[in-house]
PASEBA-1860 file (N, C-alpha, C; in nm, 3 decimals):
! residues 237
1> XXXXXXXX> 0.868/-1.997/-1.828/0.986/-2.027/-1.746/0.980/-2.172/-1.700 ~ 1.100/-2.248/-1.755/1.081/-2.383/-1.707/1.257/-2.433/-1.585 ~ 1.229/-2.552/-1.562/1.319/-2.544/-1.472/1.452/-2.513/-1.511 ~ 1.519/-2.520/-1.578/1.677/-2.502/-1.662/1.669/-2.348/-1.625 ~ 1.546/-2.263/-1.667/1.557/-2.161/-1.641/1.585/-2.087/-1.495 ~ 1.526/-2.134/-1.438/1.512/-2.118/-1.283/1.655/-2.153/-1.184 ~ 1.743/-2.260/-1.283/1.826/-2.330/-1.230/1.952/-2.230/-1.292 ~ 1.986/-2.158/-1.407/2.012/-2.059/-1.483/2.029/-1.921/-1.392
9> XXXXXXXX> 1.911/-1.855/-1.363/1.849/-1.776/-1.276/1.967/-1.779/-1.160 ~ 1.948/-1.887/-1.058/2.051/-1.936/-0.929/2.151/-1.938/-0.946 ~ 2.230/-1.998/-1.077/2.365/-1.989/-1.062/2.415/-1.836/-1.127 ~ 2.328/-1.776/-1.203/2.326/-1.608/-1.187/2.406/-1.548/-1.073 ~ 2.296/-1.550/-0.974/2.314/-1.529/-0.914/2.409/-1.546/-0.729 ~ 2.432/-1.652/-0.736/2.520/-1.758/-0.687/2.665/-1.661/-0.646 ~ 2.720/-1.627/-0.527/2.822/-1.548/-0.495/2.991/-1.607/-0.531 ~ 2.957/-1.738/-0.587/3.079/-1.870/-0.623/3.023/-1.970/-0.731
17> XXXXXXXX> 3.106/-2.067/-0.729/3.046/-2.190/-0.766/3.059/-2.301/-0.658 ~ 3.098/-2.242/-0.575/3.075/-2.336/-0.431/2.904/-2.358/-0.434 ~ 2.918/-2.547/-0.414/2.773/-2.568/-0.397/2.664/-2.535/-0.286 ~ 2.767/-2.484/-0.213/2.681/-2.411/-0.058/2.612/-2.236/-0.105 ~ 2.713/-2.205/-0.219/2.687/-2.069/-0.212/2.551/-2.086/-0.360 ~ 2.561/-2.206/-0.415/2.442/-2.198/-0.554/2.346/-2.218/-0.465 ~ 2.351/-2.371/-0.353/2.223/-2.391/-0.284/2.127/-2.270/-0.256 ~ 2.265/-2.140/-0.128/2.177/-2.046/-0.116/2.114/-1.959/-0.251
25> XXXXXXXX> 2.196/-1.987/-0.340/2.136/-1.870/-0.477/1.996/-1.947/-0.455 ~ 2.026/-2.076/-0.498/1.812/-2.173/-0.539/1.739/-2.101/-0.433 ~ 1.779/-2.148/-0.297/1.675/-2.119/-0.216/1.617/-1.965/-0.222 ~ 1.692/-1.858/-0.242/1.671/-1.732/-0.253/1.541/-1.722/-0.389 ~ 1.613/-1.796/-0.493/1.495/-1.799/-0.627/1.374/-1.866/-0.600 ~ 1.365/-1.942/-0.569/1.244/-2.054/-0.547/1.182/-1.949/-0.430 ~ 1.230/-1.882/-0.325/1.102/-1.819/-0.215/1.021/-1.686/-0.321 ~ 1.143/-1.638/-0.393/1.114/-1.502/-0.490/1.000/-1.574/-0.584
33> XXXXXXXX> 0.982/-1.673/-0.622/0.888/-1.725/-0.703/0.770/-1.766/-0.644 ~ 0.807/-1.823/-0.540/0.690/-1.839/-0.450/0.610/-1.741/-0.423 ~ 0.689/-1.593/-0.382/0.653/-1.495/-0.359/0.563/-1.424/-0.491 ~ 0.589/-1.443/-0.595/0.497/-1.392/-0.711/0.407/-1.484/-0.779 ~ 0.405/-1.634/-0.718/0.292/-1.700/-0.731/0.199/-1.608/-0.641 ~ 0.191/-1.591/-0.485/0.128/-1.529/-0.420/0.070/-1.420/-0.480 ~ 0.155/-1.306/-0.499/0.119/-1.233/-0.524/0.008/-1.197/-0.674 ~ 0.021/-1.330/-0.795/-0.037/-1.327/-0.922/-0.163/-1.367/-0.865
41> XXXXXXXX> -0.208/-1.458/-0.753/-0.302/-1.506/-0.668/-0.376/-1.351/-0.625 ~ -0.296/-1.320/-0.563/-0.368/-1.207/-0.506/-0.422/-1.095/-0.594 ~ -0.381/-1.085/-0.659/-0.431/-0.986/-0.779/-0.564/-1.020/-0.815 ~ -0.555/-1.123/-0.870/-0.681/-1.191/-0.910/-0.814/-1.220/-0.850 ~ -0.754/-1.217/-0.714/-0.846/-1.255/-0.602/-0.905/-1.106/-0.575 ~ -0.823/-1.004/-0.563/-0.880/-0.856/-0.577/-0.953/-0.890/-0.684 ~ -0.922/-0.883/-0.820/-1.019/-0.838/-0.945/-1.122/-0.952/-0.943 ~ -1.139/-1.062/-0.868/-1.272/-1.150/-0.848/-1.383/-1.076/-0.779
49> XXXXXXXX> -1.323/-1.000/-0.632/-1.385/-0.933/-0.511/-1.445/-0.813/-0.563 ~ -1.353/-0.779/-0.661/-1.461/-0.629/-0.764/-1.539/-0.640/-0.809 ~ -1.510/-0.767/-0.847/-1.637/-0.794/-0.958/-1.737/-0.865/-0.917 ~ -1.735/-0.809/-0.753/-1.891/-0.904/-0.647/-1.893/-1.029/-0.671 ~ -1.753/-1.104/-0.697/-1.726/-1.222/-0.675/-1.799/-1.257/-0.531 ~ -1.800/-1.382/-0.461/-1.856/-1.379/-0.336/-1.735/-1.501/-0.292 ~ -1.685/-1.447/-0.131/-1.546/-1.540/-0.074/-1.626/-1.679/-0.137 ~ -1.699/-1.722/-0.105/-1.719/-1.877/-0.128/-1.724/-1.929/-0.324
57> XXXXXXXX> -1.737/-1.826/-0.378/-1.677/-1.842/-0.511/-1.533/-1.868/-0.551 ~ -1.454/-1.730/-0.494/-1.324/-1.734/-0.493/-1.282/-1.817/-0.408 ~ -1.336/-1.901/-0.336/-1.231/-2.011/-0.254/-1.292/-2.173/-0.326 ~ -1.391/-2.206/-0.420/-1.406/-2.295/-0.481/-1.308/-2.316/-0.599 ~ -1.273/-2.215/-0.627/-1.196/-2.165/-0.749/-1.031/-2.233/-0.680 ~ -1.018/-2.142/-0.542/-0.887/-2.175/-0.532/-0.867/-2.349/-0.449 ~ -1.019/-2.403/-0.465/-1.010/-2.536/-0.400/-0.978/-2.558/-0.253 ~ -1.012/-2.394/-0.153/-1.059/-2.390/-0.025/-1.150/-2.363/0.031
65> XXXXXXXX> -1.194/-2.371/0.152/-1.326/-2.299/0.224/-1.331/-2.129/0.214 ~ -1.433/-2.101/0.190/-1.472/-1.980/0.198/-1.367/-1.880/0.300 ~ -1.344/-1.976/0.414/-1.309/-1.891/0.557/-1.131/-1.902/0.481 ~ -1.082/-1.970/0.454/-0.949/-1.971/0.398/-0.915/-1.895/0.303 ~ -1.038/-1.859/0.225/-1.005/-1.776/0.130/-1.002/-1.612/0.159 ~ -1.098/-1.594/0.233/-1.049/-1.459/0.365/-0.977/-1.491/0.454 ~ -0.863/-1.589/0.435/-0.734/-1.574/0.553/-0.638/-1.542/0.481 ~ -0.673/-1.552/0.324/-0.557/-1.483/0.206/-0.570/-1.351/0.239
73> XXXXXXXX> -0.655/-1.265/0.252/-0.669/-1.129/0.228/-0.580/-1.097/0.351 ~ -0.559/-1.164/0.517/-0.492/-1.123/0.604/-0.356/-1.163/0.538 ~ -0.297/-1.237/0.480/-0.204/-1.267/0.433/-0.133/-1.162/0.355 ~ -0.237/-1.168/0.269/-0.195/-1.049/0.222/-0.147/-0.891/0.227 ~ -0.196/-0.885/0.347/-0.140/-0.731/0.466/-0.024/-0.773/0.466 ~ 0.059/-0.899/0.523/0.171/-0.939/0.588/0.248/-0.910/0.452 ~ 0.224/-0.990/0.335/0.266/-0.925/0.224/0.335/-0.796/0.174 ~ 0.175/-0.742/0.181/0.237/-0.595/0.126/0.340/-0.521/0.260
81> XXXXXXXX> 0.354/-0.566/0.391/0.436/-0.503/0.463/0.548/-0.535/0.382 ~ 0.571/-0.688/0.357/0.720/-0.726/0.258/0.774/-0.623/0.225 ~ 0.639/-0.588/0.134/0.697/-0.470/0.000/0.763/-0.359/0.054 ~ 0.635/-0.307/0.157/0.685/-0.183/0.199/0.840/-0.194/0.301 ~ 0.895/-0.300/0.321/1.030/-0.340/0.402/1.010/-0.329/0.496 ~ 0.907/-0.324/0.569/0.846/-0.365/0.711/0.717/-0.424/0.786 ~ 0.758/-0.528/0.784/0.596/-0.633/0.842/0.553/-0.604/0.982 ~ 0.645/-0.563/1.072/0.666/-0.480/1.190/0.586/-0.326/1.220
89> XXXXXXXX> 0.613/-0.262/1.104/0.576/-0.186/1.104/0.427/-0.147/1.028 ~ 0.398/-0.259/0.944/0.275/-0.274/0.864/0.174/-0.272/1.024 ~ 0.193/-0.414/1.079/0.114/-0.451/1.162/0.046/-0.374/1.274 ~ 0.103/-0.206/1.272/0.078/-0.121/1.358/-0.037/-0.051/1.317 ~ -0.047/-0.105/1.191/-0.191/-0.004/1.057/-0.313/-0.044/1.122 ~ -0.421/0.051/1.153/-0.534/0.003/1.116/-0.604/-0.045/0.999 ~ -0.697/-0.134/1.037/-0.756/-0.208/0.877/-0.796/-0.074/0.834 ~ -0.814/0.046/0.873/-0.869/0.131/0.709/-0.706/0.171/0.665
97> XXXXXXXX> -0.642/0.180/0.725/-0.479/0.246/0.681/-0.383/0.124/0.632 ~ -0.472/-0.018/0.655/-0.384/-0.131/0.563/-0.491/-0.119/0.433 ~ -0.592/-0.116/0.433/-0.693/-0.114/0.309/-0.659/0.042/0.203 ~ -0.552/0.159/0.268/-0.546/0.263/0.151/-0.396/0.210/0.098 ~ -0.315/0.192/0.194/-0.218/0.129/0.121/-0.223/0.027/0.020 ~ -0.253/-0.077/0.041/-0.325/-0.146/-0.075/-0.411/-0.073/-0.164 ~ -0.481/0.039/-0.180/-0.590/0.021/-0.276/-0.433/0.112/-0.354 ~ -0.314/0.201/-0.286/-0.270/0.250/-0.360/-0.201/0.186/-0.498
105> XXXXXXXX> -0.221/0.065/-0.459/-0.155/-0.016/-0.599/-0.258/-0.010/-0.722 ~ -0.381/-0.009/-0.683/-0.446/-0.016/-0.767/-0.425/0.195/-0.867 ~ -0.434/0.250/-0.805/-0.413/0.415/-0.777/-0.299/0.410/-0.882 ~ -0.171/0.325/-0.866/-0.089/0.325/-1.012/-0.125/0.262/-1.083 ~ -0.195/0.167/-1.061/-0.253/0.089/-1.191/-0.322/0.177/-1.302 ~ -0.396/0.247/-1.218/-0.503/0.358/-1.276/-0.445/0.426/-1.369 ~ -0.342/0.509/-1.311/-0.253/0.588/-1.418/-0.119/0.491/-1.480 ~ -0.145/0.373/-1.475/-0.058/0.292/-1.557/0.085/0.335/-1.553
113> XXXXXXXX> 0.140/0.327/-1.424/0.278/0.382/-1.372/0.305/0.281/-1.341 ~ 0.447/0.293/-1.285/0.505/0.118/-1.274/0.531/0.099/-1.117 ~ 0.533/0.236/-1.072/0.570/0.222/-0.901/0.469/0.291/-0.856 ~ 0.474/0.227/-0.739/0.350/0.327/-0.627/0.454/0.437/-0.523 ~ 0.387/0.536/-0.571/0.469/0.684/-0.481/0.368/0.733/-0.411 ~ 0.398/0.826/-0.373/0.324/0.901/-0.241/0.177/0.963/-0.310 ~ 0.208/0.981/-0.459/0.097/1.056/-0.503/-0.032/0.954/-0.504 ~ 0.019/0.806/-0.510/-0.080/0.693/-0.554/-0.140/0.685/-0.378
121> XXXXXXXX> -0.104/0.700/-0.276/-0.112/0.659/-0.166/-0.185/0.757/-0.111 ~ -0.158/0.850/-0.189/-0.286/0.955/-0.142/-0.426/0.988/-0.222 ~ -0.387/0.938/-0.321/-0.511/0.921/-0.390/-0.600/0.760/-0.324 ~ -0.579/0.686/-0.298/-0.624/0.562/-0.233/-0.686/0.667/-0.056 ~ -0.582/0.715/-0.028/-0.635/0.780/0.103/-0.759/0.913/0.096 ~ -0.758/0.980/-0.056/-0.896/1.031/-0.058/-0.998/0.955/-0.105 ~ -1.002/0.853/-0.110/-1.117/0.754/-0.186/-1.164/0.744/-0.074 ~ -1.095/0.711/0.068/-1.180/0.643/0.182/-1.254/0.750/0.244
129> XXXXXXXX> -1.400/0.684/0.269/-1.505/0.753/0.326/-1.511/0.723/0.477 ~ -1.409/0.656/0.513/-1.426/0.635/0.654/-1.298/0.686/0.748 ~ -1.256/0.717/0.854/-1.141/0.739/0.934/-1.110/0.862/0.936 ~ -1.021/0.901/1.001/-0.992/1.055/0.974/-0.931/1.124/0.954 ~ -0.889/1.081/0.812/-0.806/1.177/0.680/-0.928/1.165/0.640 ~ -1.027/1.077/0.634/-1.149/1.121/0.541/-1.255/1.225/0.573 ~ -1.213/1.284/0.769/-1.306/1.397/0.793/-1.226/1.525/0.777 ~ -1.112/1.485/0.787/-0.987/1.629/0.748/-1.030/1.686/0.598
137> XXXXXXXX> -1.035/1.588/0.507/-1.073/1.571/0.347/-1.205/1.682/0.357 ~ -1.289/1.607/0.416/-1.466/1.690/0.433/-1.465/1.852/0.465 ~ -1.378/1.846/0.592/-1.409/1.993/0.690/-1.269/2.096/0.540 ~ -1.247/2.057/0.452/-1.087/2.141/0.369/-1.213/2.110/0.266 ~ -1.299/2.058/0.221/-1.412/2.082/0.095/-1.311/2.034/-0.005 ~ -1.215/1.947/0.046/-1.146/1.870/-0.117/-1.210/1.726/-0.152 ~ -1.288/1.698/-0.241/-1.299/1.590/-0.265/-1.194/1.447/-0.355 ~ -1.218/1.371/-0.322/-1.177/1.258/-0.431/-1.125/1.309/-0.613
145> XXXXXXXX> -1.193/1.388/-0.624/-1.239/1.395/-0.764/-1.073/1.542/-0.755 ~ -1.067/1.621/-0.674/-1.001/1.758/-0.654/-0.829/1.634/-0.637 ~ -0.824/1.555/-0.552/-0.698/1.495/-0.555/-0.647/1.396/-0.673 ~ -0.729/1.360/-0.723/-0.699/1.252/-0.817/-0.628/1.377/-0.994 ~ -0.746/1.493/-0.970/-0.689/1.610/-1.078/-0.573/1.660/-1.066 ~ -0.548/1.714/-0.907/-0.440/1.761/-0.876/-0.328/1.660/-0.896 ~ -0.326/1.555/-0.850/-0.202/1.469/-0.909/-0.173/1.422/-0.993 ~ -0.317/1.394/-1.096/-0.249/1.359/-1.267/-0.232/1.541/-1.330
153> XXXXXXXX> -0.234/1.603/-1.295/-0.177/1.767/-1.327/-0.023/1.738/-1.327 ~ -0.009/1.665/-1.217/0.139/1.671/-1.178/0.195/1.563/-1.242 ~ 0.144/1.421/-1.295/0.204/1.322/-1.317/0.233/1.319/-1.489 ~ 0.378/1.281/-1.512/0.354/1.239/-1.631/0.301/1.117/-1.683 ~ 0.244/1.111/-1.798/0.178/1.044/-1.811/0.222/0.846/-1.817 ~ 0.124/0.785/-1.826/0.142/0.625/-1.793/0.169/0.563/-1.890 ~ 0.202/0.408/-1.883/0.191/0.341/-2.013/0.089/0.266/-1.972 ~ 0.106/0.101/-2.039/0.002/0.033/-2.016/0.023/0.013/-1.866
161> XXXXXXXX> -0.125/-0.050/-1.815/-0.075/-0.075/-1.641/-0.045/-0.207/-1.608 ~ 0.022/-0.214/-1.520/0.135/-0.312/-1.457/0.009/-0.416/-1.439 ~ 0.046/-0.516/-1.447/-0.049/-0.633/-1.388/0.026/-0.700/-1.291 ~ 0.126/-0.692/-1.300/0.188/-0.778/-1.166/0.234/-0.697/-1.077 ~ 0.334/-0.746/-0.988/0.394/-0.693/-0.873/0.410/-0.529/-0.909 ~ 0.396/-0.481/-0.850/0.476/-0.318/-0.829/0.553/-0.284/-0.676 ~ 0.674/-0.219/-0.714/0.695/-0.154/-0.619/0.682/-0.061/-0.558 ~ 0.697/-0.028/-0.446/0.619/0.147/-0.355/0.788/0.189/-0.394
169> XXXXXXXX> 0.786/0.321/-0.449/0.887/0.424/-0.461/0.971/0.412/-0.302 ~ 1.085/0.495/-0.297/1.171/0.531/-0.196/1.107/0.609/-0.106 ~ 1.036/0.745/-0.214/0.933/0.853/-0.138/0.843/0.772/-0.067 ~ 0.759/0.681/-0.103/0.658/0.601/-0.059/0.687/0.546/0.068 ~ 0.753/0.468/0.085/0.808/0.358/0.172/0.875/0.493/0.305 ~ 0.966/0.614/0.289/0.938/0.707/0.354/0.857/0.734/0.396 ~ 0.740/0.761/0.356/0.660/0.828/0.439/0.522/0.732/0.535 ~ 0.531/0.578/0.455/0.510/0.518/0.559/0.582/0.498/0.678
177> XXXXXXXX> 0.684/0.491/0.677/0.765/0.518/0.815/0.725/0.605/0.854 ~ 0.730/0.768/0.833/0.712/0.791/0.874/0.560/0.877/0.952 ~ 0.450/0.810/0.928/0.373/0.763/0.968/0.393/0.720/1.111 ~ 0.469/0.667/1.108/0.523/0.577/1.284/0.571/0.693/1.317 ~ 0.641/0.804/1.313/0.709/0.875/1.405/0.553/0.962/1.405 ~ 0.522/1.045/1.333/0.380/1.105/1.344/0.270/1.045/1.439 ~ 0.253/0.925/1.440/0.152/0.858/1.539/0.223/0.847/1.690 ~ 0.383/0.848/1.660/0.485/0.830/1.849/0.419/0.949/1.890
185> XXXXXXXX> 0.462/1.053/1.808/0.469/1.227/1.842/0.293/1.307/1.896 ~ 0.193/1.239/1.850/0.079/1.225/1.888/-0.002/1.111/2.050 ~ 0.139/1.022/2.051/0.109/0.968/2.148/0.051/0.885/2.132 ~ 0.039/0.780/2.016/-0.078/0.685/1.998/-0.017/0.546/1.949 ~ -0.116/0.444/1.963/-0.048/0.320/2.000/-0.070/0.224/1.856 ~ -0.137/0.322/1.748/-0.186/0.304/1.611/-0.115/0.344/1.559 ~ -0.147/0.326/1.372/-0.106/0.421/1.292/-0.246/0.415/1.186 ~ -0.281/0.530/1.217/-0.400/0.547/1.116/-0.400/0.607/0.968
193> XXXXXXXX> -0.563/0.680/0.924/-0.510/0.766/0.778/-0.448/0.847/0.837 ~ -0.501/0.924/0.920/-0.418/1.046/0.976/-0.284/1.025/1.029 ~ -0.245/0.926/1.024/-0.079/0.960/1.062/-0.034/0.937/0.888 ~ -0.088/0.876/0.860/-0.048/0.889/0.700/-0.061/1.008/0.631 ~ -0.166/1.055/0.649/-0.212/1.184/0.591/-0.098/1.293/0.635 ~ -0.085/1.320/0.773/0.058/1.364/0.781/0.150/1.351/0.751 ~ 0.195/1.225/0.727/0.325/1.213/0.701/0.324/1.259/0.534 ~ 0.238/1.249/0.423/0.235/1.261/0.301/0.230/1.422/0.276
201> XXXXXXXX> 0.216/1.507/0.393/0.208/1.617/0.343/0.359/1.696/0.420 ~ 0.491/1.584/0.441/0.608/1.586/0.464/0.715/1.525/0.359 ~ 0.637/1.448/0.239/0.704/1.334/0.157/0.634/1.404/0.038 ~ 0.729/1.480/-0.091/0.725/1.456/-0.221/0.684/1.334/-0.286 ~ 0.627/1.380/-0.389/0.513/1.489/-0.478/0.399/1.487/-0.408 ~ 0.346/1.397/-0.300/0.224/1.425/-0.215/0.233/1.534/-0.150 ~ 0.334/1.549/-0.115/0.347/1.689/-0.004/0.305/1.820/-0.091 ~ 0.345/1.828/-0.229/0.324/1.911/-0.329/0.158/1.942/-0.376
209> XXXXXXXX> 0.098/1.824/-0.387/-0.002/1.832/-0.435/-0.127/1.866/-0.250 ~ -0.090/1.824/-0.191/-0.099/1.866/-0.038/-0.117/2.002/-0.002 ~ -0.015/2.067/-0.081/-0.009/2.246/-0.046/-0.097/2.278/-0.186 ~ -0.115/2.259/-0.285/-0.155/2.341/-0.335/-0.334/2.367/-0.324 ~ -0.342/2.194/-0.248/-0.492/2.218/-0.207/-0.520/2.251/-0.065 ~ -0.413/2.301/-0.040/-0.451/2.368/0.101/-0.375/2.306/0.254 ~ -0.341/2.204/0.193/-0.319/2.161/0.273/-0.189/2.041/0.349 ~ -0.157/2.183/0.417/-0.015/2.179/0.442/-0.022/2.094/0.593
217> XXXXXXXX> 0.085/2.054/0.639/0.100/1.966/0.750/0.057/2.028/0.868 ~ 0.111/2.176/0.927/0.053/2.237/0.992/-0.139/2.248/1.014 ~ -0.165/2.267/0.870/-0.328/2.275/0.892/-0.388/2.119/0.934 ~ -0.324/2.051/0.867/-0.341/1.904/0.885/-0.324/1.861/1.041 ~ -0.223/1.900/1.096/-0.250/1.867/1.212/-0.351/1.904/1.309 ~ -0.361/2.051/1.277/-0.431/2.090/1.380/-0.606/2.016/1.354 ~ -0.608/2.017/1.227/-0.778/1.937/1.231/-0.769/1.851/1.243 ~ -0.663/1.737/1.274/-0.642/1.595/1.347/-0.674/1.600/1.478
225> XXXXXXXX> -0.608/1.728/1.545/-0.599/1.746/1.669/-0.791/1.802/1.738 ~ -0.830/1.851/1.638/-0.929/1.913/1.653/-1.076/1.781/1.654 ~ -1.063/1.672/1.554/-1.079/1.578/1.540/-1.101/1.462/1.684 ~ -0.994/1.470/1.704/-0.974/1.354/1.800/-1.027/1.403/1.921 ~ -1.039/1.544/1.959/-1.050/1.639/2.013/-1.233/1.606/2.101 ~ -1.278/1.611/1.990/-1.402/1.585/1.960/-1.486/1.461/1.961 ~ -1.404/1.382/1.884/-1.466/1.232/1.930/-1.371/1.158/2.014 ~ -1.295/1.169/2.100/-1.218/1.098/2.156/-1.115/0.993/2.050
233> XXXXX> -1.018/0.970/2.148/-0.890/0.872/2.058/-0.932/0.746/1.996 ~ -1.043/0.726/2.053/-1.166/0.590/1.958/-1.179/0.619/1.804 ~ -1.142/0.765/1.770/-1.222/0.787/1.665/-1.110/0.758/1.534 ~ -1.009/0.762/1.617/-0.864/0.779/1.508/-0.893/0.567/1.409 ~ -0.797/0.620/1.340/-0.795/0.535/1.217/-0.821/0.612/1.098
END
C-alpha cells in the first residue's frame, strides 16, 4: 500500500467532494492505519514475550528502553478496550481479567477463526491459574483441557489463523458488558474473572458449553459467593 492508495482509500470514503468532508475521510484513514501499525507491533511483541524474549530485547529491537517497552503492553489494554468499544469500561478489569481477554485472541488464533466470541474468551479464562473463575474451575473438577474439548465439539472448524487484527464477535463484546452489570449486582468496584465467568454463562455459545459442563450461572454464582465468602473481597479478580 503506497500513498495514491491511501489517498484512493479517503476519497472512498469521503461523504462529498467537499475538501472539508475528504480532509475528514484522510484523517479518519491515516488514525485507522496508525491503529494497525500498533496493533502489527503488538502482535509481535506478544510472539517475542513467548518466545522468552526479555523486555530489554524487545525494546532494543523497537529502539526504546526496556521500561518503554513495558509501557506498550499498558497501551495495549487501552487498545484492546478500542476493540471491545469501551476503554471506560476496559479500565474497570483487573490485570488477570485484562490478561484473559487478551489471551482470548490468541484462543481464535488457535482454532484459526477470524473473530473472537465468547467461546475464545472462555477458553483464555480456563487457562488462568490464578483469580476466581480459576477456583470456581477447581472446586466443578473441569479442567483447561475439558473446556477447550467442549468448545472445539461445538466449533466449526478454522482456516488458516488470522495474524492480524481480529474482531471480538457481537456475543463477545456483550458479555463483556455485561460483566459490568454482574460485578454492580455483586456490589463491587472491579470487574474480575468472575464477573466474566458469569456473564459467559448468560452469552451464547459460552453459555452452551457452560451448561453442559455443569455449569450454569446459578451454580456459578453461588461458588463466587461462596468464594469471596471465604477469603474476603481481596480475593476477587
Amino acid at each position: 500500500m503506497d500513498l495514491d492508495d491511501l489517498k484512493r482509500e479517503a476519497d472512498r470514503h469521503a461523504s462529498s467532494d467537499a475538501p472539508l468532508d475528504r480532509l475528514a475521510a484522510a484523517v479518519a484513514v491515516a488514525q485507522r492505519v496508525s491503529e494497525l501499525g500498533d496493533e502489527l507491533i503488538d502482535d509481535y511483541v506478544e510472539a517475542a514475550r513467548a518466545a522468552n524474549c526479555s523486555w530489554a530485547q524487545v525494546g532494543e529491537v523497537l529502539g526504546v528502553t526496556r521500561q518503554a517497552a513495558q509501557q506498550r503492553q499498558k497501551s495495549l489494554m487501552a487498545r484492546m478496550g478500542r476493540r471491545i468499544g469501551s476503554t471506560g469500561l476496559f479500565k474497570r478489569f483487573t490485570v488477570t481479567a485484562r490478561t484473559t481477554v487478551v489471551g482470548a485472541q490468541e484462543s481464535a488464533r488457535m482454532l484459526g477463526h477470524q473473530q473472537i466470541g465468547t467461546e475464545h474468551v472462555l477458553m483464555s479464562l480456563a487457562r488462568r491459574e490464578d483469580g476466581v473463575a480459576a477456583e470456581v474451575f477447581r472446586r466443578a473438577g473441569v479442567t483447561p483441557d475439558d473446556v477447550e474439548a467442549a468448545v472445539m465439539s461445538r466449533s466449526e472448524p478454522g482456516g488458516t489463523p488470522s495474524k492480524g487484527h481480529i474482531r471480538f464477535t457481537g456475543e463477545a463484546k456483550e458479555a463483556l458488558t455485561l460483566a459490568l452489570r454482574e460485578s454492580l449486582g455483586l456490589r463491587h468496584t472491579y470487574i474480575g474473572t468472575e464477573h466474566i465467568l458469569l456473564a459467559l454463562t448468560a452469552t451464547p455459545p459460552a453459555s452452551e458449553t457452560l451448561a453442559e459442563l455443569g455449569l450454569d450461572h446459578e451454580r456459578v454464582k453461588a461458588e463466587v459467593t461462596a468464594i469471596l465468602a471465604e477469603s474476603g473481597p481481596e480475593r476477587g479478580g
